[in-house]
Backbone as ProteinMPNN parsed JSONL, in Angstrom:
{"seq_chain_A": "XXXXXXXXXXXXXXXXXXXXXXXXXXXXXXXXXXXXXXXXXXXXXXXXXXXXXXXXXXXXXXXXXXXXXXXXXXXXXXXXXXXXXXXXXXX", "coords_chain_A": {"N_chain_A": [[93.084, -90.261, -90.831], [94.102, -86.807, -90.598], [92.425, -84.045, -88.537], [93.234, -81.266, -90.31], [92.787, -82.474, -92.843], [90.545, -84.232, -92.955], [89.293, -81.565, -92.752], [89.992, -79.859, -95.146], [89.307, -81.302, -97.199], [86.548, -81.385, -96.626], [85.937, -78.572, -97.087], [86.657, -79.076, -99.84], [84.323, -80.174, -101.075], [81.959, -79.01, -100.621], [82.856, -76.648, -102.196], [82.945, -78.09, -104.972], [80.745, -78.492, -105.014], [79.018, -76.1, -104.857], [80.435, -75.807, -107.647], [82.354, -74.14, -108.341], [85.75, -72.283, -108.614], [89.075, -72.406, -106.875], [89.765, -69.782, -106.784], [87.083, -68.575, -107.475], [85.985, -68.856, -105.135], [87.537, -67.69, -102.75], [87.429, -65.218, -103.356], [84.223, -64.703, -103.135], [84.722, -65.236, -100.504], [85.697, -63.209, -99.541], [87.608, -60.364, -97.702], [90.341, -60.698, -97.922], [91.071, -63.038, -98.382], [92.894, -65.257, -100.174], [93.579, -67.384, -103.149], [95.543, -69.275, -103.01], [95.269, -69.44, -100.384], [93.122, -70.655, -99.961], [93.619, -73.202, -101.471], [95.354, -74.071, -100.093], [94.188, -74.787, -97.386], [92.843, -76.884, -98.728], [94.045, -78.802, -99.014], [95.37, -79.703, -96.529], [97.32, -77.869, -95.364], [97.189, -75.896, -93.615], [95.998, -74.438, -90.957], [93.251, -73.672, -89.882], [91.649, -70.219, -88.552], [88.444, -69.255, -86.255], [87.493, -67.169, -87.77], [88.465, -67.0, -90.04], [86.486, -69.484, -90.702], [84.1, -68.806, -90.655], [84.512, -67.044, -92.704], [84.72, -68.936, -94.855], [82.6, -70.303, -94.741], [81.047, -68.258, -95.26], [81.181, -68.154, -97.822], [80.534, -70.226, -98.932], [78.282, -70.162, -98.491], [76.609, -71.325, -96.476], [76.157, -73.173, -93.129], [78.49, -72.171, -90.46], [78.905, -74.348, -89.35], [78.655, -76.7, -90.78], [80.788, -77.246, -92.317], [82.154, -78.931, -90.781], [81.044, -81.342, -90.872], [82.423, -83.906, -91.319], [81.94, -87.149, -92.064], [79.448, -88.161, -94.571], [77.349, -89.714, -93.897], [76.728, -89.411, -91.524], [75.735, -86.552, -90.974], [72.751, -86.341, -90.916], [71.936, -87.916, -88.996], [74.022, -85.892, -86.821], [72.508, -83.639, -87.097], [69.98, -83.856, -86.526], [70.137, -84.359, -83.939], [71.221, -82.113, -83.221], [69.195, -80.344, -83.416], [66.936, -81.349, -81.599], [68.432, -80.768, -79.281], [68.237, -78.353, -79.513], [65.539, -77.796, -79.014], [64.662, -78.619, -76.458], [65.767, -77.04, -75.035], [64.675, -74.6, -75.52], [61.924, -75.512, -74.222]], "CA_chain_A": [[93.251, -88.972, -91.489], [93.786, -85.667, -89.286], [91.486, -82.622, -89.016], [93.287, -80.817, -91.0], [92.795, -83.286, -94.326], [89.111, -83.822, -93.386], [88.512, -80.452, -93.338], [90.13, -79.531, -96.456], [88.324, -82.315, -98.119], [85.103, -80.887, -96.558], [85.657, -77.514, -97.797], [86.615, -79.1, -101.422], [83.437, -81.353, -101.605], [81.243, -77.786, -100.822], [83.314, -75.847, -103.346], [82.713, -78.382, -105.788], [79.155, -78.651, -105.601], [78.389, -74.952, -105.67], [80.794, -75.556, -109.307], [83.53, -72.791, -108.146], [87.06, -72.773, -108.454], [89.125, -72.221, -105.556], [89.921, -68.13, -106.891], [85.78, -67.821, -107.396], [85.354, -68.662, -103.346], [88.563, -66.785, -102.587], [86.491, -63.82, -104.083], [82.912, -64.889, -102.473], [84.792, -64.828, -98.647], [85.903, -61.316, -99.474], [88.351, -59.898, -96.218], [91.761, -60.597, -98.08], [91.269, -64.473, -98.933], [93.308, -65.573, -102.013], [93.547, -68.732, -104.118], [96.537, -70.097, -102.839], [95.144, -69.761, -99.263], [91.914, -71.941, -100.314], [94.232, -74.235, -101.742], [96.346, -74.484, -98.206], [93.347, -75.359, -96.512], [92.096, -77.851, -98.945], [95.064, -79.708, -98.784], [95.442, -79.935, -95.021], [97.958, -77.601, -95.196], [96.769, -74.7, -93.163], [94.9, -74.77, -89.854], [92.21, -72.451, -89.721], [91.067, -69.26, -87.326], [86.935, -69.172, -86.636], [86.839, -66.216, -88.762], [88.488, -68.279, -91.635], [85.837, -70.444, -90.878], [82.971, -68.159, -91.305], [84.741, -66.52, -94.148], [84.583, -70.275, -96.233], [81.332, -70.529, -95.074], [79.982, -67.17, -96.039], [81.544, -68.034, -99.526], [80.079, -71.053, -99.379], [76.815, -69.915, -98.177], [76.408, -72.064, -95.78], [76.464, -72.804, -92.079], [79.992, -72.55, -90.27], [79.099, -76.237, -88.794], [78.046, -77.248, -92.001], [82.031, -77.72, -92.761], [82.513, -79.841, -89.758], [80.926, -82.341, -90.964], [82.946, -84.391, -92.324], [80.97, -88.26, -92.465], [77.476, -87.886, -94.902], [76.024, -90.351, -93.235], [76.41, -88.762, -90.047], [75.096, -85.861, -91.174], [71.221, -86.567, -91.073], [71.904, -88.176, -87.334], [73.817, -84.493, -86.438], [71.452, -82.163, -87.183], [68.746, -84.03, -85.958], [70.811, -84.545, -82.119], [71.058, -80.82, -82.538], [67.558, -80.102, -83.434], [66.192, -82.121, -80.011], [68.894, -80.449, -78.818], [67.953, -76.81, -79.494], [63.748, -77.894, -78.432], [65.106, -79.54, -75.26], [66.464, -75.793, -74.216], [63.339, -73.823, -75.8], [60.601, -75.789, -73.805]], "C_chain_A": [[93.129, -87.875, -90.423], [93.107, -85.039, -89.839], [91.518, -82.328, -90.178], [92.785, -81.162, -92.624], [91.292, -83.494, -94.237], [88.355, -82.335, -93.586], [88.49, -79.867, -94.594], [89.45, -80.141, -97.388], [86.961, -81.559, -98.139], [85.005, -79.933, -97.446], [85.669, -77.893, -99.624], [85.436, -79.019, -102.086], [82.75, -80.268, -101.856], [81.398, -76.832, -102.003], [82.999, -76.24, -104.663], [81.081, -78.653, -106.371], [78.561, -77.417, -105.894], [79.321, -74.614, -107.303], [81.594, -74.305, -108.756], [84.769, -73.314, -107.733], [87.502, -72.121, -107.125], [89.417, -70.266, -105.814], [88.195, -67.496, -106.858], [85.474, -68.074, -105.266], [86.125, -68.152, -102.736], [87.651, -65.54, -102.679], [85.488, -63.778, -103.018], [83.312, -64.592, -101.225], [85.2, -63.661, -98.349], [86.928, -61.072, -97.967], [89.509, -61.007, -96.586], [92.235, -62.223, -98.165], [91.543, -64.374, -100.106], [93.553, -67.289, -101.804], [94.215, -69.625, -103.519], [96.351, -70.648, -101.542], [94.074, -70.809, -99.056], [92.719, -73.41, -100.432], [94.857, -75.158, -100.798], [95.347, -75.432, -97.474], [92.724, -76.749, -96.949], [92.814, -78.909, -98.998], [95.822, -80.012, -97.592], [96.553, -78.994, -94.671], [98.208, -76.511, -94.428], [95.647, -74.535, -92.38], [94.361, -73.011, -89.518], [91.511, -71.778, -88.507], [89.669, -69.476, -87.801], [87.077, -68.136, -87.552], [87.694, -66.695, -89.861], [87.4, -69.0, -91.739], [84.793, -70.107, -91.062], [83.296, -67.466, -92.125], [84.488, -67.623, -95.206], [83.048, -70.358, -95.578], [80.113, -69.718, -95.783], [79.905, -67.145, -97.487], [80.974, -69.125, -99.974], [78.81, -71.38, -98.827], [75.769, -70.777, -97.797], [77.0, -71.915, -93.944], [77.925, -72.853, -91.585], [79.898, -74.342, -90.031], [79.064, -77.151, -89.606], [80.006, -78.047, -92.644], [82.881, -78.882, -92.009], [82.071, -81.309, -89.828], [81.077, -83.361, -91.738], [82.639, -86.134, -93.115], [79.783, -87.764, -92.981], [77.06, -88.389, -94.035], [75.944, -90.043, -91.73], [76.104, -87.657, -89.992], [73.697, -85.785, -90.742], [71.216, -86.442, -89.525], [72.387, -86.771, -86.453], [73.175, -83.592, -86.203], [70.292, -82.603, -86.7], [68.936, -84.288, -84.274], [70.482, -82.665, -82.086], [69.812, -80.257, -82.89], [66.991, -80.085, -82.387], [67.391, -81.285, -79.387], [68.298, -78.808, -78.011], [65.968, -76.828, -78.86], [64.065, -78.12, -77.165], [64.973, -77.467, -74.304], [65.382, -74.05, -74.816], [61.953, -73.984, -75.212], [60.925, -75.687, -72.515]], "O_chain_A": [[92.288, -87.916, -89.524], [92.881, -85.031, -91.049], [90.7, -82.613, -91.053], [92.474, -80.296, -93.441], [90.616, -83.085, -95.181], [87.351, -82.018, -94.223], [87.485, -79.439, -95.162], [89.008, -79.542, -98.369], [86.351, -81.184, -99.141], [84.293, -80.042, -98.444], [85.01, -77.304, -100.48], [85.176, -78.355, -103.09], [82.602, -80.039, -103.056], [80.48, -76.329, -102.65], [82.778, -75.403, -105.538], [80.523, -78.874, -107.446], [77.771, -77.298, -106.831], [79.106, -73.624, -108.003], [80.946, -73.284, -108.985], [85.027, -74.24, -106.964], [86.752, -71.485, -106.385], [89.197, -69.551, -104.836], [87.913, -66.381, -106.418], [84.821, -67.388, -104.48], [85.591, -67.88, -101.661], [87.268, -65.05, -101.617], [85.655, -63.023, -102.06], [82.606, -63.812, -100.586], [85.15, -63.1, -97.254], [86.734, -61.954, -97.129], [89.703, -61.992, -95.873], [93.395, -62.618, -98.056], [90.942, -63.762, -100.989], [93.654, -68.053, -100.844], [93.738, -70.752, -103.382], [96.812, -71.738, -101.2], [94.106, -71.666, -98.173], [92.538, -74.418, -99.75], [94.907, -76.384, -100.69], [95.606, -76.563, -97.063], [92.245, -77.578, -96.176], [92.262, -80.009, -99.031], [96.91, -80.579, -97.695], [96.927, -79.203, -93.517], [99.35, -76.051, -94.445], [94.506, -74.48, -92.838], [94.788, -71.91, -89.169], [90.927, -72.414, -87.63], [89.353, -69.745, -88.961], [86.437, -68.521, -88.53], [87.015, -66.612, -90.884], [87.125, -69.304, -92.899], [84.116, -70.922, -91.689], [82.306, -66.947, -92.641], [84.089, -67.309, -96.328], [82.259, -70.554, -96.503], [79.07, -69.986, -96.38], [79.121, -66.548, -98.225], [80.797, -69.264, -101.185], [78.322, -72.502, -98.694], [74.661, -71.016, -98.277], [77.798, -71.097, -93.486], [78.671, -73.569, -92.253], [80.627, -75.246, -90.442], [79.37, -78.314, -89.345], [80.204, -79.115, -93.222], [83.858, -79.519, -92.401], [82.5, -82.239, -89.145], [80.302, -83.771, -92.602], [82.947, -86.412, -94.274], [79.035, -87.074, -92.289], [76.364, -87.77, -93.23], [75.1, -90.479, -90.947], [76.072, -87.295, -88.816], [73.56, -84.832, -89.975], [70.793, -85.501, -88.855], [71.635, -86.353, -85.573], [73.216, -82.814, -85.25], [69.467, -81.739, -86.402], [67.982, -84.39, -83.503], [69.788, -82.063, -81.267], [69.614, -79.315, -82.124], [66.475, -79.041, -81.988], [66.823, -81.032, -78.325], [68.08, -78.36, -76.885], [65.392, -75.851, -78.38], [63.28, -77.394, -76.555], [64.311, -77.005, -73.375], [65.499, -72.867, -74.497], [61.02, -73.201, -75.388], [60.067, -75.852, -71.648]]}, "name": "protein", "num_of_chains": 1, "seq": "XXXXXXXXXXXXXXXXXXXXXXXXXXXXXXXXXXXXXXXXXXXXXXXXXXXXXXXXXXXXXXXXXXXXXXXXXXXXXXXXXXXXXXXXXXX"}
């Protein structure tokens, strides 16, 4: 599967758990996102600028990286590489 299709997936899975259609997070990213453009993205159809990418995240009130990740179960192991990551470069 390319990027594009895991990301759109990603963004679905998020959309669907905060329960919003794709016109209520259209709304939530505010700065001239519409419905159809949610739709683009969730269907691989539309490769996204960073500030698309902190616009779906601000709507989905969450981190931008948070969309990147597109395996759960590699989730847990992520955030905890970048955890030791971020102590590593604080001590």
């Amino acid at each position: 599967m390319n990027i594009l299709k895991q990301f759109g997936r990603r963004v679905r899975e998020l959309r669907s758990r905060h329960d919003l259609t794709q016109a209520q997070l259209a709304a939530r990213c505010g700065g001239g996102m519409e419905m159809q453009r949610v739709g683009e993205i969730e269907r691989g159809e539309r490769n996204c600028t960073l500030q698309t990418v902190a616009k779906l995240a601000k709507g989905l009130k969450c981190e931008p990286a948070e969309l990147f990740l597109f395996r759960p179960q590699a989730v847990g192991k992520a955030l905890s590489q970048l955890d030791s990551r971020s102590e590593e470069h604080t001590s």
